[in-house]
N, C-alpha and C positions, 0 to 999 in steps of 0.2 A: 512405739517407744516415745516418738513426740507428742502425742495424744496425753499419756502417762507424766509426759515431764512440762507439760503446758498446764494438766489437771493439779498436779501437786505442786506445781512452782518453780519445782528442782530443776537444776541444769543437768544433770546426770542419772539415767535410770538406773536400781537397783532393783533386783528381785524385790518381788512382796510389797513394792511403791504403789501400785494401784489399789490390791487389798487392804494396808493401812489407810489408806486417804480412804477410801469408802464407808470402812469399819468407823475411822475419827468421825465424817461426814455420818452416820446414820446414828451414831450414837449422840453427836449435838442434835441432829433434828428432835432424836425421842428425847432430852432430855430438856429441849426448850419443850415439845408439847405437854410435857409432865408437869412443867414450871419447876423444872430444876436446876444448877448451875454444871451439874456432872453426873451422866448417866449409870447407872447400878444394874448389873442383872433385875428382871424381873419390874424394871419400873414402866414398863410399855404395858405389860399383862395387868397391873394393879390400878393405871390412871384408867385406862379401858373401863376395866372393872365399875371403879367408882365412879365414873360418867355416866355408863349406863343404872346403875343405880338409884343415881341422880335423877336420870331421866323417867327415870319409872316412878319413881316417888310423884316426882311435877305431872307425870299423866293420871297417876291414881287418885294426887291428891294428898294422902296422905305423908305424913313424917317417921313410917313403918310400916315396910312394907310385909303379908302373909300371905301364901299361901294361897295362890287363885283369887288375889289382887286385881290382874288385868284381866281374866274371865271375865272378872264380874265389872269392872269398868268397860270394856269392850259391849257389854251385857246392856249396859245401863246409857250409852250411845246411843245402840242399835237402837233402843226400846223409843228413847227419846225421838231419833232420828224417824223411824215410825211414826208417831204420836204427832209429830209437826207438819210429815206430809201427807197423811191419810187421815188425821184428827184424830182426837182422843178416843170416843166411841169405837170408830174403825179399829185401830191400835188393839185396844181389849179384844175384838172380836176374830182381830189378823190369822188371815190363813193362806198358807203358800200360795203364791198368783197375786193378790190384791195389789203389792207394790206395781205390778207389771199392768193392771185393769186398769191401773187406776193414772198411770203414765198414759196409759193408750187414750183413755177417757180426756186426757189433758191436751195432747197433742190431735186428735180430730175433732175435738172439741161437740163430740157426743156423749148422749148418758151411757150409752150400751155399746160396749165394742162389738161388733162381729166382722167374720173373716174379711179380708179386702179394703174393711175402713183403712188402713195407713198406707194402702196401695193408692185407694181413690183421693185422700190428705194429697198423698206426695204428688201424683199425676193433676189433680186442679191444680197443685199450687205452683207448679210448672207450667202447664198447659192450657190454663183457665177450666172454668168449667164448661162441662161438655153440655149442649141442649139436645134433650132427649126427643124422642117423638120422629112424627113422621116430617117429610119434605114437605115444604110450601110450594108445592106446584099447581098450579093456577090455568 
């Protein structure tokens, strides 16, 4: 009850004091996020609404949005995204794996991946490089 009568100001608890003040308190928060002065049924579900909207417009681009909008922006990323790191040629030619050859290519810093190259990368680049060959014994 002093919890209750500290949260809502009052000297005196009355049933249903904590639920009002709650109810007052969540209906200001959504009607400042709304940019309202007094909150209405249904105005949390409609600013949502219109944000995301909003939002989706500013990623597609356009000022209307239709119908497999964001497929086709998503689409047209990906493609990009491609094209900048495996170059243009690559891109038109892309088949599942390249992005991954072509990571691995970059990080051992060989033409041709095969198995163990990112084992032997990590272990030089820790360990130095190891000298092959037989013992110098004399």
């Amino acid at each position: 009850k002093d919890m209750t009568c500290k949260l809502t100001g009052k000297d005196d608890y009355e049933f249903g004091d904590l639920t009002s003040e709650l109810d007052t308190r969540v209906k200001s928060s959504v009607a400042e996020y709304c940019g309202k002065d007094e909150y209405e049924f249904g105005d949390l579900t409609m600013e949502i609404d219109r944000r995301s909207q909003e939002r989706v417009l500013e990623f597609i681009g356009k000022e209307e949005y239709e119908f497999g909008d964001i497929t086709r922006e998503i689409e047209n990323r990906r493609r990009d995204w491609i094209s900048g790191f495996l170059g243009e040629e690559a891109a038109k030619n892309y088949q599942f794996g390249d992005i991954t050859k072509k990571a691995m290519t970059n990080f051992t810093g060989k033409d041709e991946y095969e198995f163990g190259d990112v084992t032997k990368k990590i272990m030089g680049d820790l360990f130095g490089k190891r000298k092959r060959g037989g013992s110098d014994k004399n």
